[in-house]
KEPAKE-541788 format. One record per residue: residue in one letter; x negated, y negated, z negated of N, C-alpha, C, O in turn. Coordinates in steps of 0.02 Angstrom, whole numbers, padded with zeros to 5 digits, always signed. Atoms other than C-alpha are relative to their C-alpha. Layout:
BEGIN
AXYZXYZXYZXYZ;...
//
This chain:
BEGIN
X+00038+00045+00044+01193-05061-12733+00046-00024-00057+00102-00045-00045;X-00026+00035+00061+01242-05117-12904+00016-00057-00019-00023-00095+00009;X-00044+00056-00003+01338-05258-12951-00069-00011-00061-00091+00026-00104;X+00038+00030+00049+01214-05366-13040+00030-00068-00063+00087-00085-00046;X-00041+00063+00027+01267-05527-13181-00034-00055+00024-00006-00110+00015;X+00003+00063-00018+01161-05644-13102+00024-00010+00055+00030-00070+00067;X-00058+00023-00027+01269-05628-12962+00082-00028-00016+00114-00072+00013;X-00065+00051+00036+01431-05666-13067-00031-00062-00018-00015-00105+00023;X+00032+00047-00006+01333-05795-13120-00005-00039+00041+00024-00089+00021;X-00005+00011-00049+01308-05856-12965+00041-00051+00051+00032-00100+00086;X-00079+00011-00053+01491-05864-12885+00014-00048-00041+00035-00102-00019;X-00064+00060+00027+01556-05954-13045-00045-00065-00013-00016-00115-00035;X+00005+00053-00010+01435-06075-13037-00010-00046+00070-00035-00102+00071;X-00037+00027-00056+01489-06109-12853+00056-00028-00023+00060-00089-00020;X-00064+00003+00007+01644-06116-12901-00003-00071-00029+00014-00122+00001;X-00005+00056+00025+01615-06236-13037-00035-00074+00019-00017-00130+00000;X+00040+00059-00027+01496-06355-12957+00044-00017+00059+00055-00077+00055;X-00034+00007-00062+01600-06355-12788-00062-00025+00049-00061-00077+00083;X+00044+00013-00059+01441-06346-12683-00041+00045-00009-00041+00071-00065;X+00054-00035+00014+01295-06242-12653-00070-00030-00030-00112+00001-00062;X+00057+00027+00021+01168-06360-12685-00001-00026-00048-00054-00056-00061;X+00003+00038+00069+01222-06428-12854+00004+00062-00043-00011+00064-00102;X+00001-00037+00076+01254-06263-12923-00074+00059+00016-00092+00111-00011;X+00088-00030+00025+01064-06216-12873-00026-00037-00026-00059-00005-00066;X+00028+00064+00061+01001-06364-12967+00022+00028-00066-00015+00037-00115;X+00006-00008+00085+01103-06312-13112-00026+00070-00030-00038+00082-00089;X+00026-00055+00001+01044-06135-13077-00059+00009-00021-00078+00051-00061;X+00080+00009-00003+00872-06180-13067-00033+00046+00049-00086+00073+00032;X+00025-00017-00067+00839-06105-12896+00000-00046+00064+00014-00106+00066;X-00006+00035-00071+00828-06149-12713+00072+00003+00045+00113+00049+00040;X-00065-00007-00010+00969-06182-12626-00008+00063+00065+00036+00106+00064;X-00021-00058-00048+00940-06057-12472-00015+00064-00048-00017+00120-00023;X+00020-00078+00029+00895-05926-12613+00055+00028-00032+00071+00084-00051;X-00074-00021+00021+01057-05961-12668+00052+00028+00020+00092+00062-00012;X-00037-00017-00056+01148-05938-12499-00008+00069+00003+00032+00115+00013;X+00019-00099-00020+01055-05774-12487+00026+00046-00041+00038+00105-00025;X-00037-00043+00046+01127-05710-12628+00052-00004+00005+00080+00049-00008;X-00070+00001-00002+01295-05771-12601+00010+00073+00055+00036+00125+00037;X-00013-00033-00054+01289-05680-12420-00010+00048-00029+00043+00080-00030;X-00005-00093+00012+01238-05507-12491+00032+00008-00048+00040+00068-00059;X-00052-00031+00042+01354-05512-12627+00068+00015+00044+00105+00064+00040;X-00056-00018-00026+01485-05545-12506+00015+00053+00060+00066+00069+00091;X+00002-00049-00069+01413-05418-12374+00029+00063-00069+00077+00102-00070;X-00012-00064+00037+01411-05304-12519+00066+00021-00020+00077+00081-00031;X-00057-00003+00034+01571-05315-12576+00087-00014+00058+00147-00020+00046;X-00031-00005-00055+01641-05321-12398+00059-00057+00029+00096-00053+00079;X-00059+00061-00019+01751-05498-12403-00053-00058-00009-00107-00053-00039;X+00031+00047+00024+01694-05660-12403+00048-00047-00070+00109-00056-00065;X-00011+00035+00048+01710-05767-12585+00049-00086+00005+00099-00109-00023;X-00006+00065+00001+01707-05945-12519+00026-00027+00072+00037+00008+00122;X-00007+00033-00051+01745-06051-12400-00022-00049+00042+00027-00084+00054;X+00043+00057+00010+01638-06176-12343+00017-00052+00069+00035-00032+00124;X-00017+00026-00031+01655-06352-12270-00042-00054-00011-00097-00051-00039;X+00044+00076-00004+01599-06536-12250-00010-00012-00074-00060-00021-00108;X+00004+00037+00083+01653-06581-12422-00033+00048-00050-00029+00028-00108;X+00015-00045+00050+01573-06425-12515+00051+00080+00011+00080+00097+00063;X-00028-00084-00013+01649-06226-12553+00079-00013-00031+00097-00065-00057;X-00038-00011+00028+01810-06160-12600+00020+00071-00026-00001+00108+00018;X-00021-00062+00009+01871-06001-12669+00043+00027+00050+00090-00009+00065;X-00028-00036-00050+01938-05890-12542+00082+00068-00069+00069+00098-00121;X-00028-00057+00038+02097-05769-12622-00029+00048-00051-00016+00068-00108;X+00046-00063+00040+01970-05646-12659-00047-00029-00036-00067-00001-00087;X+00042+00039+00053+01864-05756-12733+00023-00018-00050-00009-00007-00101;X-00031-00003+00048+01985-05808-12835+00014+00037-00060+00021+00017-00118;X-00035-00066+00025+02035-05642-12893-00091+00039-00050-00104+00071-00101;X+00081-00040+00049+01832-05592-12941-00014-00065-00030-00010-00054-00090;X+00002+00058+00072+01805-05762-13037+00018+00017-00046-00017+00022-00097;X-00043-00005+00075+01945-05722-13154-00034+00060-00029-00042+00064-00090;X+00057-00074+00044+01838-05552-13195-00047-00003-00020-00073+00023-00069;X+00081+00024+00018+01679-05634-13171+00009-00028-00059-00021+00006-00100;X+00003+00061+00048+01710-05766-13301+00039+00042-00073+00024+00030-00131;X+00000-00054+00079+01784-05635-13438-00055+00045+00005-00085+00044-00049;X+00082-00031+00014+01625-05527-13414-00042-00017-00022-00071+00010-00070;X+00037+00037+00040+01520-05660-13433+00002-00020-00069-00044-00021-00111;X-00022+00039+00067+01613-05736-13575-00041+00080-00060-00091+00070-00095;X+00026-00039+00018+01582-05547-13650-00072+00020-00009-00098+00056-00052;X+00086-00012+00008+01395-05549-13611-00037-00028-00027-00083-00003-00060;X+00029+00052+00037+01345-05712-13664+00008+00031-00066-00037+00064-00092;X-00033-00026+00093+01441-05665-13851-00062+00055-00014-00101+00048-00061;X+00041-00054+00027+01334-05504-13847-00051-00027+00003-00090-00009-00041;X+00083+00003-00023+01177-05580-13778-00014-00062-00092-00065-00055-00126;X-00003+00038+00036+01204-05714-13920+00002+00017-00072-00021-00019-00117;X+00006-00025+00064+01235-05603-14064-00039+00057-00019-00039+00093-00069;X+00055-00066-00001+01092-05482-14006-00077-00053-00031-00123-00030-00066;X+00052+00051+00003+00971-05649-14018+00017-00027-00069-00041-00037-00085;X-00026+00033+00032+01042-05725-14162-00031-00084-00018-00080-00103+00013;X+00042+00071+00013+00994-05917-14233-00061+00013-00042-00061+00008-00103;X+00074+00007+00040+00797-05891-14273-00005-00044-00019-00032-00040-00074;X+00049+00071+00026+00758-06071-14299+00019-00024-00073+00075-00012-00095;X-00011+00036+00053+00745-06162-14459+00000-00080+00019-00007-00105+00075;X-00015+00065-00019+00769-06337-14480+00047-00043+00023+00101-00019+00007;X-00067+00032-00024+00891-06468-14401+00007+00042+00065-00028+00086+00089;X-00017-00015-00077+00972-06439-14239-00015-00084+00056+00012-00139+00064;X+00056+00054-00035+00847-06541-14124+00067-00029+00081+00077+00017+00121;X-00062+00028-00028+00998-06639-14006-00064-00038+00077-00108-00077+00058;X+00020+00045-00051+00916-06712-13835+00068-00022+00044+00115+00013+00064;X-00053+00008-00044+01023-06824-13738-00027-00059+00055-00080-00087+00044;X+00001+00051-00047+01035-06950-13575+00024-00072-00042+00036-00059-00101;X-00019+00066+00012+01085-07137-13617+00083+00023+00016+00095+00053+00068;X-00038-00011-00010+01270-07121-13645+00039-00060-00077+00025-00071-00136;X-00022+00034+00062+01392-07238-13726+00053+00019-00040+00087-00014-00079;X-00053-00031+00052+01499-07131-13802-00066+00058-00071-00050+00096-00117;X+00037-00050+00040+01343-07040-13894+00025-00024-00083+00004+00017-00123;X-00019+00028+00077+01412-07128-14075+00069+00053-00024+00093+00066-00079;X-00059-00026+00004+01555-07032-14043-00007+00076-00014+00023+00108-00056;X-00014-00059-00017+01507-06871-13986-00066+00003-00054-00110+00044-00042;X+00083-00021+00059+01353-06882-14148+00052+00027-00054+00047+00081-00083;X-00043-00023+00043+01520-06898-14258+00019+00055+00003+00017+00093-00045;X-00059-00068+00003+01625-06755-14184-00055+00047-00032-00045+00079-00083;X+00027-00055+00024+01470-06654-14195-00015+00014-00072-00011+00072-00091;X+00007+00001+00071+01433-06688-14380+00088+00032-00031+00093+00055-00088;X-00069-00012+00034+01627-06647-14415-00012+00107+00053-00004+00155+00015;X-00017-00055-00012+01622-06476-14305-00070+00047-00003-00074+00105+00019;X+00041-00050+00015+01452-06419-14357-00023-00037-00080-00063-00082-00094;X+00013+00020+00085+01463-06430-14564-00062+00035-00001-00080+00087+00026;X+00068-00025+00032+01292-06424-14650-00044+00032+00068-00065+00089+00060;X+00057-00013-00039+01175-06413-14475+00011-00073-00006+00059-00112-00007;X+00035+00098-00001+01077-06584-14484-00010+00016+00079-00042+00067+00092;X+00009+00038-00054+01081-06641-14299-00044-00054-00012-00038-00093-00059;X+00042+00048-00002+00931-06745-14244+00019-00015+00072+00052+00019+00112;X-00040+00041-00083+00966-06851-14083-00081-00032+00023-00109-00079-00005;X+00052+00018-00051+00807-06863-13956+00052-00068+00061+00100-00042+00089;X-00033+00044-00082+00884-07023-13804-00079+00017+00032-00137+00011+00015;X+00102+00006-00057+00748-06981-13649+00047-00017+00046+00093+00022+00057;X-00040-00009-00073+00829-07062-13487-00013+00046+00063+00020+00046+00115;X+00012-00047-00060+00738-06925-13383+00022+00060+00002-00007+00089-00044;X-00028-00064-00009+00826-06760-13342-00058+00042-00013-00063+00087-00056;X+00050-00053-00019+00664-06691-13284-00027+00000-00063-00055+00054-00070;X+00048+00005+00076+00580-06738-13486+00063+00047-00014+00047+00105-00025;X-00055-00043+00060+00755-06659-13561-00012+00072+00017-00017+00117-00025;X+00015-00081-00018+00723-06499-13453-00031+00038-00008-00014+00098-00010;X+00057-00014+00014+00547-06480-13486+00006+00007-00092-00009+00062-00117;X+00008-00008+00068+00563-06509-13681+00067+00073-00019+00071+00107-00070;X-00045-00055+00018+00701-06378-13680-00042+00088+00019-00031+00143-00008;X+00032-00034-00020+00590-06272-13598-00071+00028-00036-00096+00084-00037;X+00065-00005+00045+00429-06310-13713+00036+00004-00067+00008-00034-00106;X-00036+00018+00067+00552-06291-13874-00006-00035-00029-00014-00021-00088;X+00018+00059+00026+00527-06451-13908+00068-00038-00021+00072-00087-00058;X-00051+00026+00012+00710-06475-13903+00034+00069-00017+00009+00126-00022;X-00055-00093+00024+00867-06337-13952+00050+00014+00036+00073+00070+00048;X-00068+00039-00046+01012-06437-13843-00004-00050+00018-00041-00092-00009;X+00014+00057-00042+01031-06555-13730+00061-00031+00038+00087+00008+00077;X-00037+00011-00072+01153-06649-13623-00033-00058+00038-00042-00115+00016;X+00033+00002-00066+01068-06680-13450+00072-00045+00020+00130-00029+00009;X-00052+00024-00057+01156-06822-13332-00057+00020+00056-00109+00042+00032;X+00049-00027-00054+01052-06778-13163+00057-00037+00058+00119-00035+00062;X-00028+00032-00068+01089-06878-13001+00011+00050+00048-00023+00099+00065;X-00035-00059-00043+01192-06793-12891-00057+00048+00065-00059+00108+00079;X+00045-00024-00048+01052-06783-12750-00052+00031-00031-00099+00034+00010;X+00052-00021+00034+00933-06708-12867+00004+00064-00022+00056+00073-00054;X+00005-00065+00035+00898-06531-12920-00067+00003-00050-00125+00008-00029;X+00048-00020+00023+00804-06511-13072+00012+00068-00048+00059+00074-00088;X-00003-00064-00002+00774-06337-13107-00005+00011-00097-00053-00005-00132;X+00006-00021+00059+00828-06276-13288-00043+00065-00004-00040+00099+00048;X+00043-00043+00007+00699-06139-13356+00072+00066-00016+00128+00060-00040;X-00065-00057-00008+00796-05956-13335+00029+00032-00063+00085+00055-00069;X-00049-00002+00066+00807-05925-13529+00023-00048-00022+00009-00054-00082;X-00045+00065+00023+00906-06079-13553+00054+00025+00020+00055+00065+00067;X-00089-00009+00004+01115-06068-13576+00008-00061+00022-00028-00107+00003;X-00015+00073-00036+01183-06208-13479+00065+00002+00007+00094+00056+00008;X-00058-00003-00042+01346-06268-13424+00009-00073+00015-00014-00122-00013;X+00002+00061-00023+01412-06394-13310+00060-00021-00057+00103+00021-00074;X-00034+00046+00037+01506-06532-13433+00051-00039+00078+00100-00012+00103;X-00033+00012-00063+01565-06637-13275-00026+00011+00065-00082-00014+00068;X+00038+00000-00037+01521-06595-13108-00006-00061+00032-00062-00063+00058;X+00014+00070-00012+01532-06773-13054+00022-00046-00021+00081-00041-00037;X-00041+00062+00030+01563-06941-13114-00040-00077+00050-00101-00085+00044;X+00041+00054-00022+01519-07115-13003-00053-00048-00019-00027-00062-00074;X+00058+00055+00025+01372-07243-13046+00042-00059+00003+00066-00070+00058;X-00001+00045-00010+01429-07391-13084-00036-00064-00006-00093-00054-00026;X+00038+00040-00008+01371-07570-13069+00021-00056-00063+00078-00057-00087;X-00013+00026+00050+01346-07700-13205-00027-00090+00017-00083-00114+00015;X+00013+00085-00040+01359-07902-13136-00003-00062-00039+00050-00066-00070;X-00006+00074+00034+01340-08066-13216+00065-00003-00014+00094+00049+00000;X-00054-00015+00019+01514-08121-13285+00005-00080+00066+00060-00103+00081;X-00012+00051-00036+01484-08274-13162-00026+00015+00081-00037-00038+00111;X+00052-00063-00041+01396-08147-13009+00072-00023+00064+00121+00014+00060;X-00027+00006-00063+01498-08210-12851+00042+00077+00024+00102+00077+00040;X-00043-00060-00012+01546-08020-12817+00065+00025-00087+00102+00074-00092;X-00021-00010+00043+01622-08031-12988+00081+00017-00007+00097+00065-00042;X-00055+00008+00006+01800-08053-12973+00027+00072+00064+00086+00089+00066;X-00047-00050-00036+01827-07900-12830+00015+00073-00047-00017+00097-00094;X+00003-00061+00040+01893-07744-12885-00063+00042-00005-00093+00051-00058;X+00049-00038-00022+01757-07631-12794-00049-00041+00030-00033-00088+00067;X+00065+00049-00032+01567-07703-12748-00034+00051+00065-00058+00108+00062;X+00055-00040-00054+01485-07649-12585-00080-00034-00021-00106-00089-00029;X+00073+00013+00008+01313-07611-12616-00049-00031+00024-00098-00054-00006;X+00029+00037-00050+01251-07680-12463+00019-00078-00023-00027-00117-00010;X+00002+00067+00036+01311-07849-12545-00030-00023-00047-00019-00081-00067;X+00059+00009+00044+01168-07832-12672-00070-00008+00018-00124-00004-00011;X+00080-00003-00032+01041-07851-12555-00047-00051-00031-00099-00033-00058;X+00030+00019+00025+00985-07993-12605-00002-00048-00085-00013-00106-00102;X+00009+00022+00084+00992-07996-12808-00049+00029-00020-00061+00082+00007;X+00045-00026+00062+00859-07962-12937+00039+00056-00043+00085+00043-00081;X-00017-00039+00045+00882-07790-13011-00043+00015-00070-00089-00018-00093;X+00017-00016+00079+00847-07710-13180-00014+00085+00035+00033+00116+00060;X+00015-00056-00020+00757-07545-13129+00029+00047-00043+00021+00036-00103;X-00008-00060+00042+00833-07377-13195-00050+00017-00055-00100+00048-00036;X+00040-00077+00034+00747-07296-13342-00021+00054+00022+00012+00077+00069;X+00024-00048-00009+00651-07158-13331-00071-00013+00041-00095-00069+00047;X+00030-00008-00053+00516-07097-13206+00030+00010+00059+00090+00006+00072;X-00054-00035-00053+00536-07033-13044+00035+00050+00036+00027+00087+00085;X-00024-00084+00001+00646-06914-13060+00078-00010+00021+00115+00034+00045;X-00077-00006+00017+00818-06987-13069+00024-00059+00053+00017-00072+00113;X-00037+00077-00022+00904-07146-13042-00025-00050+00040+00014-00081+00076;X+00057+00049-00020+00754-07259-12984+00008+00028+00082+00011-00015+00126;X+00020-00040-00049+00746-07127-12836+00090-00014+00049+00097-00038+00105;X-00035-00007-00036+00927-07109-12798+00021-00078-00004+00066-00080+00038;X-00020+00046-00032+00961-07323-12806-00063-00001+00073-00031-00008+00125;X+00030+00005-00054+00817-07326-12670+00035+00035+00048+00041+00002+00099;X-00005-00043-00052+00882-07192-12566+00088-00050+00022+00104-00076+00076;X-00063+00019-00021+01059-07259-12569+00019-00079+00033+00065-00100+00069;X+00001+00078-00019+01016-07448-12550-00041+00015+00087-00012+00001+00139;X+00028-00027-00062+00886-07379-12404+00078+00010+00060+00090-00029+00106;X-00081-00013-00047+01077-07307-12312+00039-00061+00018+00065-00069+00073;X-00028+00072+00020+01147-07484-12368-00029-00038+00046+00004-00084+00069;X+00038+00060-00036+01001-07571-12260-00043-00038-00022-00070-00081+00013;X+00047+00053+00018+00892-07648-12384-00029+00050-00050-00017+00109-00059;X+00053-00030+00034+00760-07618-12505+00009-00022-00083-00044-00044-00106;X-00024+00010+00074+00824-07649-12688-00075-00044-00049-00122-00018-00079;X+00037+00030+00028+00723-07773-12758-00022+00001-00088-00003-00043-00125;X-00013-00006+00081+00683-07726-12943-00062-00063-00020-00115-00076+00008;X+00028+00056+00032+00626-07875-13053-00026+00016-00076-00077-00009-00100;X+00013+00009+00051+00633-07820-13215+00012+00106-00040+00060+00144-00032;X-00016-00059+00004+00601-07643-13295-00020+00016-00069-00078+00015-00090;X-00040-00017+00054+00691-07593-13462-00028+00073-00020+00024+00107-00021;X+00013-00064+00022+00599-07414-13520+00057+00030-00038+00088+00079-00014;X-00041-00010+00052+00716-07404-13675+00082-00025+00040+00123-00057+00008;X-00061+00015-00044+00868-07429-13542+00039-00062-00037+00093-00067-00065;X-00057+00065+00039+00929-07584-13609-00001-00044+00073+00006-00025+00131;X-00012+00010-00076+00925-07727-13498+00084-00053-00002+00076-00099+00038;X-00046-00017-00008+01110-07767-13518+00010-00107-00027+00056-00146-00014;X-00007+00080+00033+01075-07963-13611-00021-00038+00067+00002-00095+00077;X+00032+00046-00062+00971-08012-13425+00075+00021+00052+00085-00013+00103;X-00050+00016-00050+01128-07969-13334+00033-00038-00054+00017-00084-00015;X-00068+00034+00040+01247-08058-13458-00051-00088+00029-00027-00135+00061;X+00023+00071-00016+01135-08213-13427-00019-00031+00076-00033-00088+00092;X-00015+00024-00080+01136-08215-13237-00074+00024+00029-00086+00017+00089;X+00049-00008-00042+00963-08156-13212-00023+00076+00029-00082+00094+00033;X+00024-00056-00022+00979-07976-13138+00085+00034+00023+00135+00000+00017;X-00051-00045+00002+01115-07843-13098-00030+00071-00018-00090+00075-00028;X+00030-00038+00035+01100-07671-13156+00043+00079+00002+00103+00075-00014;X-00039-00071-00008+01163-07473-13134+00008+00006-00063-00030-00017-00105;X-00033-00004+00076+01262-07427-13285+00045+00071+00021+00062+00091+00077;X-00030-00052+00003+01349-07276-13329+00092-00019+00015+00112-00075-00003;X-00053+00031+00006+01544-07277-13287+00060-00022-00044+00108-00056-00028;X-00019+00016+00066+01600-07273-13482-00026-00063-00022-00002-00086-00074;X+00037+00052+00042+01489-07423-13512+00044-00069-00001+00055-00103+00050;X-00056+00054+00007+01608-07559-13571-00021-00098-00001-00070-00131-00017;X+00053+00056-00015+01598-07725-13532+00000-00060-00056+00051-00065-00090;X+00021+00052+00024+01540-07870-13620+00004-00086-00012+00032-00109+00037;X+00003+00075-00009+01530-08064-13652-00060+00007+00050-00111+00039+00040;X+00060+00019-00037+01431-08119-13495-00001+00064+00045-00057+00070+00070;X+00034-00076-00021+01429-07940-13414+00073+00032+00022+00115+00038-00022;X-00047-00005-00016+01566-07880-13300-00016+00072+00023-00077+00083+00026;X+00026-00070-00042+01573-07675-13216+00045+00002+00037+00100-00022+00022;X-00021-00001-00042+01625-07640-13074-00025+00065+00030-00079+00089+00011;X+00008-00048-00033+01641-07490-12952-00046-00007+00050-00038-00061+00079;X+00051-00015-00063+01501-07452-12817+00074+00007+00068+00126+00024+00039;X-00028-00004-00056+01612-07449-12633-00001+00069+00020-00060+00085+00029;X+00032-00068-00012+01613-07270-12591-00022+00040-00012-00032+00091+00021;X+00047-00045+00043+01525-07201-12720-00064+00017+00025-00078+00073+00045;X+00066-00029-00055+01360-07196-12642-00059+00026-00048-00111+00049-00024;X+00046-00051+00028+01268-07125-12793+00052+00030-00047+00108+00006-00058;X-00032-00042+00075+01328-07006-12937-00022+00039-00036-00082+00037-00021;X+00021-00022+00052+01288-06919-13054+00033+00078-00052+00086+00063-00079;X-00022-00051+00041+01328-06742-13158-00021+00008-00073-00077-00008-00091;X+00038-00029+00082+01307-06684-13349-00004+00062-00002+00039+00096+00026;X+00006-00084+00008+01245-06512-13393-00015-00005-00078-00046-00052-00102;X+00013-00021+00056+01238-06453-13556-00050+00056-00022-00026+00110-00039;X+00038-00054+00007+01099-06349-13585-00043+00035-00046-00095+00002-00047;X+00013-00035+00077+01039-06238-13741-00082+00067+00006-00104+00095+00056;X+00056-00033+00022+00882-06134-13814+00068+00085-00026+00114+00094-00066;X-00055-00060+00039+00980-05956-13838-00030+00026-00058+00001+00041-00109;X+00022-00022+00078+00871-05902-13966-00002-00030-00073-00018-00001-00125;X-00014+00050+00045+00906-06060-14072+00079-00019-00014+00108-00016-00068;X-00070+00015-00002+01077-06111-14031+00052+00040+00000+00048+00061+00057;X-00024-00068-00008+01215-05966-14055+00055-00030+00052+00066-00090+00055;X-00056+00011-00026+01360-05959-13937+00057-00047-00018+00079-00089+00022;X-00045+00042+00036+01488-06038-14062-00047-00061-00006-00008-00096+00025;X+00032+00066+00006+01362-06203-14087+00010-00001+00084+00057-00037+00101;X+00007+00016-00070+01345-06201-13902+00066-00033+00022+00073-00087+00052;X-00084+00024-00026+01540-06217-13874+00018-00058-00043+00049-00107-00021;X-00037+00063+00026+01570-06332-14018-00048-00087+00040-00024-00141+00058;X+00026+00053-00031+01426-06448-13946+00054-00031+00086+00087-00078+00108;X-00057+00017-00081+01517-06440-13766+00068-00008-00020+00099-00039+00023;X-00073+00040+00028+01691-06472-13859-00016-00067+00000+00012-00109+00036;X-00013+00064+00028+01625-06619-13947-00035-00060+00063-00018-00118+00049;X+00030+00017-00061+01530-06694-13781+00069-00026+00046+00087-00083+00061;X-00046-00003-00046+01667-06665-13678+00059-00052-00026+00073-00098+00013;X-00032+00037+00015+01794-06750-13784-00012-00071-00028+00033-00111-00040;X+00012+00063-00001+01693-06896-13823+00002-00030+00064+00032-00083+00072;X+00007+00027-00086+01663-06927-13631+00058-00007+00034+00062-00049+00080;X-00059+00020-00017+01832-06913-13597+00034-00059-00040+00059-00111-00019;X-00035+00077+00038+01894-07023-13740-00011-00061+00010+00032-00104+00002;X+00027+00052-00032+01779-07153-13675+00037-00041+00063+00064-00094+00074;X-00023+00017-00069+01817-07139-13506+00064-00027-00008+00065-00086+00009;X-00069+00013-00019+02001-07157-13514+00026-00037-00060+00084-00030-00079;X-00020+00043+00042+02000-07282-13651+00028-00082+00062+00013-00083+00121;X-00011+00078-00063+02064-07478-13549-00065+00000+00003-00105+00002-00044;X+00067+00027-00035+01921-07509-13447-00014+00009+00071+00034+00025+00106;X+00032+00000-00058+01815-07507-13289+00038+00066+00035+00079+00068+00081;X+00003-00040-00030+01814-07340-13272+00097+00038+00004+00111+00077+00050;X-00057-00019+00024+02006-07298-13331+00034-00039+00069+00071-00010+00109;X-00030+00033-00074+02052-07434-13183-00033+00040+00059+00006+00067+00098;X+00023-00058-00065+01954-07332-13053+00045+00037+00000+00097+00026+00031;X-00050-00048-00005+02036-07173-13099+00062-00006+00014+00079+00041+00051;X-00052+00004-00001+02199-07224-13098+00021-00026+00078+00073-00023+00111;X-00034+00021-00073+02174-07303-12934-00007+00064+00060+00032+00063+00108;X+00041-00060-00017+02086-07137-12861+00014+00077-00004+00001+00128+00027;X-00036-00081+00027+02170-06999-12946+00020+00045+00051-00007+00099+00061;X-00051-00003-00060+02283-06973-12805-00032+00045+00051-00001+00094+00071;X+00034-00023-00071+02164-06917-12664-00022+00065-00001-00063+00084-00042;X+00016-00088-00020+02144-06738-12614-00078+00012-00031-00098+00054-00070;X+00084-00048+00032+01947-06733-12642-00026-00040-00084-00083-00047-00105;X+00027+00005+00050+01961-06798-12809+00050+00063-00047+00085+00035-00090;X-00054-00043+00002+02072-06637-12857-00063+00035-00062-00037+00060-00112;X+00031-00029+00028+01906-06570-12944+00000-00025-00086-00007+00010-00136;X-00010+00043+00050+01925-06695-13075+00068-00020-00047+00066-00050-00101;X-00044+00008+00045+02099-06699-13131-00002+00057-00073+00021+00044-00129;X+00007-00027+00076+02056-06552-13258-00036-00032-00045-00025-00018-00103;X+00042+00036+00061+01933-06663-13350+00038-00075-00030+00041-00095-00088;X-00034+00073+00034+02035-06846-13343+00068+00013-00007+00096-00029-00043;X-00058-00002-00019+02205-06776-13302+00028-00070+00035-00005-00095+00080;X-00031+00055-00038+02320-06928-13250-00024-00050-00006-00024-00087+00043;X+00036+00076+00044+02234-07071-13351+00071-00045-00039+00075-00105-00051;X-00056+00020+00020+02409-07084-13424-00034+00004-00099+00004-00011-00145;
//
């Protein structure tokens, strides 16, 4: 049997997701349809790839060794598939994104690394709307955050890639909020506050604070619900708390703080129209993304104190290529 590319495909987005079930979400399959393919690539090819454990996969030697081939093949296919399609569309380059507070940043880079394309900037807080409008060409590009427990299925002519495969949820407290002053907040110590419901439908966030407060022991009381994800003036004034991204910096009145454990999280995918977007736009978008989200992150703050306390630990090893030290 013939070596197919949506099996390279496949492996390196095992690889890069470090699980099977996040890199069928970003696949846009099922996760045992994913397994099934892993297994007959690796029957086929007579070794096994991965390795698999509590915490997610690993590359096995040999896995190692067909990545590094896989991932120049691909790189070669995409290029061709990209300059066989070329950029049909007229008009701006239609931008969808998640709620992100580095987007000022990453609107600049893009205006500096894509001269003369007008960028238009869609905010939808729902994965599942960004996926769908990418899908109905309603959009051209996108960057997708998607809760870790969630698979929503990108359409199969879409170009995607994972941006980070994880980053924690954090929490956003009164500046006078009794849990205020610890480093890290257990969630189960929010039982009984007035929240600020996630944005979106239910697709995302709304879904995974229930599920995770549910584990916690209680039932997350939402009081007040922000469409346009704001929200951020009723915690500064004492009347709510509120899930916040872990770039989101803090405020007069408005303190962030780490979740205990990480008990939700969250990924970005970057995901593109190939017949609109060419390869080179695709990469400079995921340059300028990537290095706003990092510049954020590891500016003094919330999240720059996490890392630094965190770095250290064996299963955050996936993550030192994106923050390095936080030096």
């Amino acid at each position: 049997m013939a070596l197919e590319i949506r099996q390279l495909r496949a492996i390196c987005a095992i690889a890069e997701a470090g699980s099977l079930s996040q890199a069928a979400a970003a696949l846009g399959v099922s996760q045992p349809s994913l397994t099934s393919l892993l297994q007959r690539f690796e029957r086929q090819i007579g070794t096994p790839l991965f390795v698999r454990s509590h915490t997610g996969v690993t590359p096995t030697p040999a896995g190692e060794q067909t990545l590094r081939r896989a991932l120049v093949l691909l790189l070669d296919f995409d290029r061709f598939e990209a300059d066989l399609l070329g950029s049909t569309g007229t008009g701006p380059l239609r931008l969808g994104s998640s709620q992100m507070d580095c987007l000022p940043t990453f609107v600049e880079r893009l205006d500096d690394a894509l001269p003369g394309v007008e960028v238009t900037v869609h905010l939808e807080p729902s994965c599942a709307v960004l996926a769908h409008s990418l899908a109905r060409a309603t959009l051209d590009v996108a960057v997708i955050s998607m809760s870790d427990d969630q698979e929503v299925p990108l359409a199969k002519h879409l170009g995607h890639r994972v941006l980070l495969p994880w980053i924690p949820v954090f929490i956003g407290l009164p500046e006078r909020h009794r849990l205020a002053g610890r480093t890290e907040v257990e969630l189960a110590d929010l039982a009984d506050d007035a929240w600020i419901g996630p944005p979106g439908p239910e697709d995302g966030s709304l879904t995974s604070l229930r599920a995770a407060a549910h584990r916690a022991g209680f039932t997350p009381r939402i009081r007040f619900e922000c469409p346009n994800g704001g929200g951020r003036q009723l915690v500064a004034a004492g009347q709510a708390v509120q899930l916040v991204e872990p770039t989101a910096p803090e405020q007069p009145g408005m303190v962030v703080r780490p979740l205990a454990g990480d008990p939700m999280r969250m990924r970005l995918v970057l995901a593109w129209r190939k017949e609109r977007v060419t390869w080179d736009q695709a990469e400079q978008v995921y340059r300028a993304a990537m290095t706003s989200y990092t510049r954020h992150a590891m500016a003094p703050g919330p999240f720059r104190s996490w890392w630094t306390r965190r770095r250290d630990e064996r299963s955050w090893d996936s993550l030192v290529g994106y923050f390095g030290d936080g030096s």
